[in-house]
Every structure is written in structure tokens, then in C-alpha cells.
C-alpha positions in Angstrom: 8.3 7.0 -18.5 4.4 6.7 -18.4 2.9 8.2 -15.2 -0.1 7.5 -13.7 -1.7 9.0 -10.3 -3.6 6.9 -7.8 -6.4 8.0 -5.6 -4.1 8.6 -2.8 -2.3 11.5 -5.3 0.8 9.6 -5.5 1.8 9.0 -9.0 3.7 5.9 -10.0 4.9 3.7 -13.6 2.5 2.6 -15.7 3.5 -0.4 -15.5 2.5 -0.3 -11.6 -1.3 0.6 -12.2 -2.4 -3.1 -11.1 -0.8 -2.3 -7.7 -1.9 -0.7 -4.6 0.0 0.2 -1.7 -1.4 1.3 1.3 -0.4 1.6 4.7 -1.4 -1.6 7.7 -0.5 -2.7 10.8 2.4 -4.9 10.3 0.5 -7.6 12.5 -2.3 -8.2 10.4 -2.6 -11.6 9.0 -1.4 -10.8 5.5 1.3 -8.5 7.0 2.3 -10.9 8.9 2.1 -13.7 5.9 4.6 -11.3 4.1 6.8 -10.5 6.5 7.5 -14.4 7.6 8.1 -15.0 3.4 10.3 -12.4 3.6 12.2 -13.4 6.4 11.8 -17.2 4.9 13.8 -15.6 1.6 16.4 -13.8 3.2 17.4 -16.7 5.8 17.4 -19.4 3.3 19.4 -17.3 1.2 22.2 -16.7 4.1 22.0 -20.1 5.4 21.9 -21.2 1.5 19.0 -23.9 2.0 15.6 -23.3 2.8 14.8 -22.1 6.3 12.1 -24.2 9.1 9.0 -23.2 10.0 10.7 -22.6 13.7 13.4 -20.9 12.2 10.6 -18.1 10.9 9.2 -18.0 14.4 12.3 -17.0 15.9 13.7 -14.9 13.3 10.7 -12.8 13.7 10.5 -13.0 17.3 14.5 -11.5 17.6 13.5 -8.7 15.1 10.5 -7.1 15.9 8.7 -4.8 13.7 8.6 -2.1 16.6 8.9 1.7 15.7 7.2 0.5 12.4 3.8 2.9 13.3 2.9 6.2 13.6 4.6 8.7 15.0 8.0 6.5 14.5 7.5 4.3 11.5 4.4 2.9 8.6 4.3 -0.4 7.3 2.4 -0.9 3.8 1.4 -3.7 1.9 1.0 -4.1 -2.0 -1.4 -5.3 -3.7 -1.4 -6.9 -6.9 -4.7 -7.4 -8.4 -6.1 -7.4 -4.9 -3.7 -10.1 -4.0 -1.5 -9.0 -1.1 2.6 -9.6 -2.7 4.8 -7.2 -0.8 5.4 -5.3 1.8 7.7 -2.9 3.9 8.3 -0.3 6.4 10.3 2.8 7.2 11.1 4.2 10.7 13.0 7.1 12.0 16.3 7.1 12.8 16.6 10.7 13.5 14.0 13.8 13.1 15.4 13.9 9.6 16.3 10.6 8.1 13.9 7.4 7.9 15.4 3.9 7.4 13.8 1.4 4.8 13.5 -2.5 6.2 11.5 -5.2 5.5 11.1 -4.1 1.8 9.9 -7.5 0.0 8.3 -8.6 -3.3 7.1 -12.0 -3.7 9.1 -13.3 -6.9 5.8 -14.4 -8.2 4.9 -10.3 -8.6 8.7 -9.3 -9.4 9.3 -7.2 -12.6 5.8 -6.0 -12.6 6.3 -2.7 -10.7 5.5 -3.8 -7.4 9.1 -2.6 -5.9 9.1 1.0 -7.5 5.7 1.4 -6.1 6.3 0.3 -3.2 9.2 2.5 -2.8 6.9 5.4 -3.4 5.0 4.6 -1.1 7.5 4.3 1.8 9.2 7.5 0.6 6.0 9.2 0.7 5.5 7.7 4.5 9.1 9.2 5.4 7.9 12.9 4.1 4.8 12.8 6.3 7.2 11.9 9.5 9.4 14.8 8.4 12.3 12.8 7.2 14.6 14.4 4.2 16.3 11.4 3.2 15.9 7.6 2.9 18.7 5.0 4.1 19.0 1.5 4.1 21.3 -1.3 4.3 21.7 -4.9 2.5 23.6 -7.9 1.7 25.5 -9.0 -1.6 23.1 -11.9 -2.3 20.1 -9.3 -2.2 20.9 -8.3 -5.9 17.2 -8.1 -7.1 16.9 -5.4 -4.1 20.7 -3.4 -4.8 19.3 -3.5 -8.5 15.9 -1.7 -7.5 17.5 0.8 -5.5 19.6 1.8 -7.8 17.0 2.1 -10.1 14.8 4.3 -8.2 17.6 6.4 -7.2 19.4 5.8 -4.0 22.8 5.9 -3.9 25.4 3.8 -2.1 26.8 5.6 1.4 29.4 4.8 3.4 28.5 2.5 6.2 25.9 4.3 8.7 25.4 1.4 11.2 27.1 -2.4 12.0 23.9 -4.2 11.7 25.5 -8.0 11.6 24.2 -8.5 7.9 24.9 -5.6 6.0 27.3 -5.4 3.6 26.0 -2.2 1.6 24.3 1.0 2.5 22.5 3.4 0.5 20.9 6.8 0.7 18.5 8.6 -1.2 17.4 12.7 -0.9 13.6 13.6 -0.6 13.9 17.3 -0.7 
């Protein structure tokens, strides 16, 4: 696989080089534009029909993106071509293992790279907060995300918490 390092020194697939990822506050407006179309994809998906406007607003209001900033958490967006098309966040569950959520490509940008780099990017968050693995959980409808974790490595774990939607956990080592 073709490598190429970015400015910040992490190094990613070729095929990635038209993203950038970098860490912002999960309240700035193109944050927050990604994180309502990700909730807007994975309701509608549940629900199986497309989910309201109001729907958004309290889906995001119940699940807040608390703990997702320094020294708990980091949320990053990526970039394609400058255009802002995915984003996600890690926190700390412990002083040693960091949790991956909100992890979304817009299926405009999906199958360019934009997940694996992303990835990297939140991996590389959980390092800096001292974290020595990655875990995560998902549903069975998610298959384009089960299909990029296992891709970039993670493995699935028995079940680690009883979050209401999550029907498969995974785990991946950083040290």
C-alpha cells in the first residue's frame, strides 16, 4: 500500500492525499452540519424512512457531544478537497482505552479514503490522551462502517457496554 505523510507527520493511503483531517470543536457550524447528517443517516436507517428536521434536533439534544475535547475527548473533521465530508470523535473511557463515536462519511466522499484517514486521525487523538486501545460499538445496518473497521484493523470484542443500539463491538491495539 502507497503511503503518504501529511504535514501533521501522520502518514495515510495514497488514495487519501485529497483529505485533511484535523481536529475542531464539535460545535462549529460545519461540525455541527456533519454531525446532524450523521445523525439524519443513522435514524433514518433505524426508523427505515428518512428522519424530520425535529427529529435531528432532538436526537442531538439527548446525545450530546460532551467529553468530546481535551483532556477527555477530540473531535476532527475531514476534508475533501477543502470541502468539509466527515467527521468523528474519540473520548476516554478509562486512562487506557478511548471509545470511537460519531465516526461519519458523507456517501458522496465514500470509497475515496476519507474513513481510513479519518481513523488515523482519531487513533492518533487516542495516543496523545494516553489511551492503548480503540473500542467502539455499532449496529448491523451500519455495514459500510463494520466493513471499514475491519479493514483498518479492529477486531470484534465481546460486548463492553449496553448502549440501547449496539449490536457489535470492536477493539483495536495502539501499542
Amino acid at each position: 500500500m502507497d503511503i503518504k505523510s501529511t504535514s501533521t507527520g501522520t502518514t495515510v493511503p495514497a488514495a487519501a492525499v485529497n483529505w485533511t483531517v484535523a481536529a475542531e470543536h464539535f460545535a462549529t457550524p460545519e461540525a455541527t452540519a456533519l454531525r446532524r447528517a450523521y445523525y439524519a443517516e443513522v435514524a433514518g436507517r433505524y426508523w427505515k424512512r428518512p428522519a424530520t428536521e425535529a427529529e435531528i434536533d432532538e436526537g442531538l439534544r439527548d446525545d450530546p457531544a460532551d467529553g468530546l475535547t481535551p483532556p477527555t475527548g477530540d473531535f476532527v473533521v475531514g476534508r475533501l478537497n477543502a470541502a468539509p465530508r466527515a467527521c468523528g470523535g474519540i473520548r476516554l473511557l478509562d486512562p487506557v482505552t478511548a471509545e470511537l463515536t460519531r465516526v461519519y462519511v458523507d456517501p458522496r466522499a465514500r470509497g475515496t479514503g476519507g474513513g481510513a484517514a479519518l481513523l488515523t486521525a482519531l487513533e492518533a487523538a487516542a495516543r496523545a490522551l494516553g489511551a492503548e486501545r480503540v473500542r467502539l460499538d455499532t449496529r448491523s445496518d451500519l455495514v459500510e462502517a463494520r466493513a471499514l473497521y475491519a479493514r483498518q484493523g479492529y477486531a470484534e470484542i465481546p460486548p463492553y457496554n449496553a448502549g440501547p443500539y449496539a449490536e457489535h463491538w470492536f477493539e483495536k491495539r495502539l501499542i
